[in-house]
C-alpha positions, -999 to 999 in steps of 0.1 A, spaced: -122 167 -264 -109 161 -230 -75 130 -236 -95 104 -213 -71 96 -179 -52 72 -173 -66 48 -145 -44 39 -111 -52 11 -86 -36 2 -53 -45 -6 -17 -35 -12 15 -44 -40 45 -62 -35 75 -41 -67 92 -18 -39 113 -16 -5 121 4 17 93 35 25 94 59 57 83 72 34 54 35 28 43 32 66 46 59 76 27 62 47 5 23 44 -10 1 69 6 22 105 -2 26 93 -38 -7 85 -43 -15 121 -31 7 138 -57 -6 111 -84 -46 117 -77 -47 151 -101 -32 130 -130 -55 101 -131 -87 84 -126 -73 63 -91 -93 39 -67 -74 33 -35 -95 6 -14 -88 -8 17 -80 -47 10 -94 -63 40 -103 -98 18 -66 -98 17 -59 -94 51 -81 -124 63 -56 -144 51 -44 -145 85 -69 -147 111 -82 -117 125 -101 -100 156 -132 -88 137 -139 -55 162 -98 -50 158 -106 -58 121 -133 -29 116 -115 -6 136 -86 -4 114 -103 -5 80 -120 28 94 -87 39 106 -69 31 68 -98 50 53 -96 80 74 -57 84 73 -64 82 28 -81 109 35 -63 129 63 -33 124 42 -49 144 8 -65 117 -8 -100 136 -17 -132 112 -23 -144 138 -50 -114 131 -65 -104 94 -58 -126 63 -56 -124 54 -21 -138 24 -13 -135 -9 6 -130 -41 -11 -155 -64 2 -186 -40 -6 -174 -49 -40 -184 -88 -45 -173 -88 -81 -132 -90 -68 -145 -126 -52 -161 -135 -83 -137 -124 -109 -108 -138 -83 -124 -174 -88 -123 -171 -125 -90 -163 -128 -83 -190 -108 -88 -214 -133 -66 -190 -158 -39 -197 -129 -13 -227 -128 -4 -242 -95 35 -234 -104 28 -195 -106 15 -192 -74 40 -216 -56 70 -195 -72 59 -166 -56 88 -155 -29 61 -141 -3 42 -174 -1 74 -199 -2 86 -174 26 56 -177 48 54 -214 39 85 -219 56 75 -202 82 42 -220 90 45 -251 73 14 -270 68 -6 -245 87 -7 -219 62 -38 -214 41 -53 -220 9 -57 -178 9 -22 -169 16 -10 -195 -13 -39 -177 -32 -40 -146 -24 -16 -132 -56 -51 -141 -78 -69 -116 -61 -45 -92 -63 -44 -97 -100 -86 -96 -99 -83 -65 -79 -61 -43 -109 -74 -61 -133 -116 -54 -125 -101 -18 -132 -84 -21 -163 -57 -6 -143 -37 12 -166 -6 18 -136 -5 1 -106 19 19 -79 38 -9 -62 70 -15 -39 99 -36 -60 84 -65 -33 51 -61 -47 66 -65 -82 69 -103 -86 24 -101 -81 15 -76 -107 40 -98 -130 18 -127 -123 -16 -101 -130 1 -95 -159 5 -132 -173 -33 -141 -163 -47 -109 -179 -25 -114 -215 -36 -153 -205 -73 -146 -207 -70 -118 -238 -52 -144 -257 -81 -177 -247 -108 -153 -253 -98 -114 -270 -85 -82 -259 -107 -83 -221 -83 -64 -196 -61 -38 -199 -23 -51 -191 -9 -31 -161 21 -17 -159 42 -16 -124 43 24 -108 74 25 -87 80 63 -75 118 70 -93 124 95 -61 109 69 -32 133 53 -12 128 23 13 123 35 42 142 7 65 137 -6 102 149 18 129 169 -8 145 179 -28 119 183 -6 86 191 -36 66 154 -46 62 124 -27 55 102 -13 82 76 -34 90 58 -44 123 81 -75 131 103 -60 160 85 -72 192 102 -39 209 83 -14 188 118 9 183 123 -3 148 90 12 132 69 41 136 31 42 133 14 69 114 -9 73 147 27 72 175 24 106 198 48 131 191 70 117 223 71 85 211 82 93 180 109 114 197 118 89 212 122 59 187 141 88 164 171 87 192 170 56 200 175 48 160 207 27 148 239 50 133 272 42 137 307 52 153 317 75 120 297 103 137 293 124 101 261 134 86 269 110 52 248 95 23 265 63 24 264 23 24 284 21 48 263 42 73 227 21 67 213 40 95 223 74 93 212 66 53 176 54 63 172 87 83 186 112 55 162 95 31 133 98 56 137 136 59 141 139 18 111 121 17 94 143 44 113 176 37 111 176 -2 154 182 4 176 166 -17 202 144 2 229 160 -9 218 195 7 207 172 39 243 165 39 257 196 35 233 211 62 245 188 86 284 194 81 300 197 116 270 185 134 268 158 155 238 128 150 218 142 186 210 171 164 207 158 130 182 130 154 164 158 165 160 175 132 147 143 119 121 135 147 110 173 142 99 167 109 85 134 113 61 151 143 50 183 119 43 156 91 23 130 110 6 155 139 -20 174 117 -28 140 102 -34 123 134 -55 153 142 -76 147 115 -80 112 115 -96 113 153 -122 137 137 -132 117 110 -132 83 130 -155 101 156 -180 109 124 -187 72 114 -219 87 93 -194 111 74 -173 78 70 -203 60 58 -212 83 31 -179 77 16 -174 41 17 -211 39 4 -204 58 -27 -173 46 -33 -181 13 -33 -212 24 -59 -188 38 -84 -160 8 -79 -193 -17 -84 -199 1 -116 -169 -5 -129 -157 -37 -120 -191 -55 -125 -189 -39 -161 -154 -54 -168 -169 -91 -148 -197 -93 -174 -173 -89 -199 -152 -115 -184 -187 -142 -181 -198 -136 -213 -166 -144 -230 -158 -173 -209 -199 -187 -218 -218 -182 -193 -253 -174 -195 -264 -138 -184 -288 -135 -155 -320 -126 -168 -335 -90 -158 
């Protein structure tokens, strides 16, 4: 008999256009995970309302997310591909485990008191929220691995606690996920400022690359990236920089750093720069290529969301009446 898979989870926003980090850092893994277990990758766009959002920008991008899965190596006859809100039971299961949720939890989390400093009283009941839908989202699943940034990590600790939570009130209901983190990834840090991660902060647009930046302008944010005044090709702390861009060619190239290193002995940063940019462009460009077919084929799209979301309704409306039953509800009659 065939040893059933394990299942993965995970997702990605529609609130910005990706990034190389999001590339290298989620979407390539997932690609080398896919032949090992039974994965659904959604796009999260019920997360990314927690911040208000232009809806045509909105639909655009959670097209765009779908086709760059895809473009990437994610294969729907593979993968469950699916968008979130065509699923209704994460909403549903989200407000249950709300009340399996204590207030303390979710104002511990670092990404909330972060943005609650930042916004003060104007932030939202979602974005203070939000971590229970996460934990809804793995946990409609029974999510056996749930491939997550060390950022991430704090959430699927809280998913955790709720799920053991709710087997312990009740009996054994969800599986409890365990954190993926990829031994070999790296951060992949801010062009500009390789002390924090690459994200879509700097106002300039040198510190990040898109997934979807032409070839020149990829080019061009490569030698315009940070080093330093050591001028040598080193794996090192001290060099943030020059570090960020050896681990983004590792992460591109499949090269260890070391042999990065050694390739680059006597060689000045222009052409280890270059090198670097080269590799980014022969990464990204058959990608791009590919997303602008599929988002020209919204009917192909269609088909894929459509049975996606079929199969992920399945599932996690399976693992919600399991969930309704056990709290006392009363089924709906048939």
């Amino acid at each position: 008999m065939e040893e059933k898979k394990k299942v993965i989870f995970s997702g990605i926003k529609p609130s910005g256009d990706l990034t190389l980090g999001n590339y290298l850092g989620a979407i390539k893994n997932w690609v080398t995970l896919q032949e090992s277990y039974d994965s659904y990758f959604c796009v999260v766009d019920l997360h990314a309302i927690t911040v208000r959002q232009n809806p045509a920008e909105l639909r655009k991008r959670t097209l765009e997310i779908l086709s760059i899965y895809m473009a990437s190596g994610l294969d729907p006859e593979k993968n469950t591909l699916f968008i979130q809100s065509h699923v209704p039971a994460h909403c549903e299961a989200s407000w249950l485990l709300n009340c399996y949720t204590y207030m303390g939890e979710l104002s511990r989390m670092t990404q909330y008191k972060d943005k609650s400093q930042k916004y003060g009283e104007g932030i939202s009941a979602g974005l203070f929220d939000y971590p229970v839908l996460m934990a809804a989202d793995i946990l409609l699943y029974q999510a056996d691995l749930v491939p997550v940034g060390r950022d991430q990590m704090q959430h699927l600790e809280l998913a955790r606690d709720i799920a053991e939570r709710f087997n312990n009130a009740y009996s054994p209901t969800f599986v409890v996920p365990e954190g993926y983190v990829n031994p070999n990834a790296e951060k992949i840090m801010d062009l500009q400022d390789p002390t924090v991660k690459m994200s879509k902060s700097d106002d300039a647009g040198n510190g990040y690359i898109l997934i979807m930046d032409p070839p020149e302008v990829i080019r061009k944010k490569i030698s315009r990236a940070v080093t330093d005044s050591i001028g040598v090709v080193n794996y090192s702390d001290e060099q943030p920089g020059v570090k960020n861009l050896i681990n983004i060619l590792s992460a591109i190239t499949g090269k260890k750093r070391e042999q990065i290193v050694k390739e680059f002995e006597g060689r000045g940063y222009a052409e280890f720069k270059s090198e670097v940019a080269e590799a980014i462009v022969q990464e990204l460009s058959p990608i791009q290529n590919k997303v602008n077919e599929l988002m020209k084929n919204k009917d192909y799209l269609e088909s894929i969301y459509k049975r996606g979301a079929e199969r992920a309704n399945y599932v996690a409306t399976k693992t919600l009446r399991k969930m309704q039953k056990k709290i006392g509800f009363i089924p709906m009659a048939k």
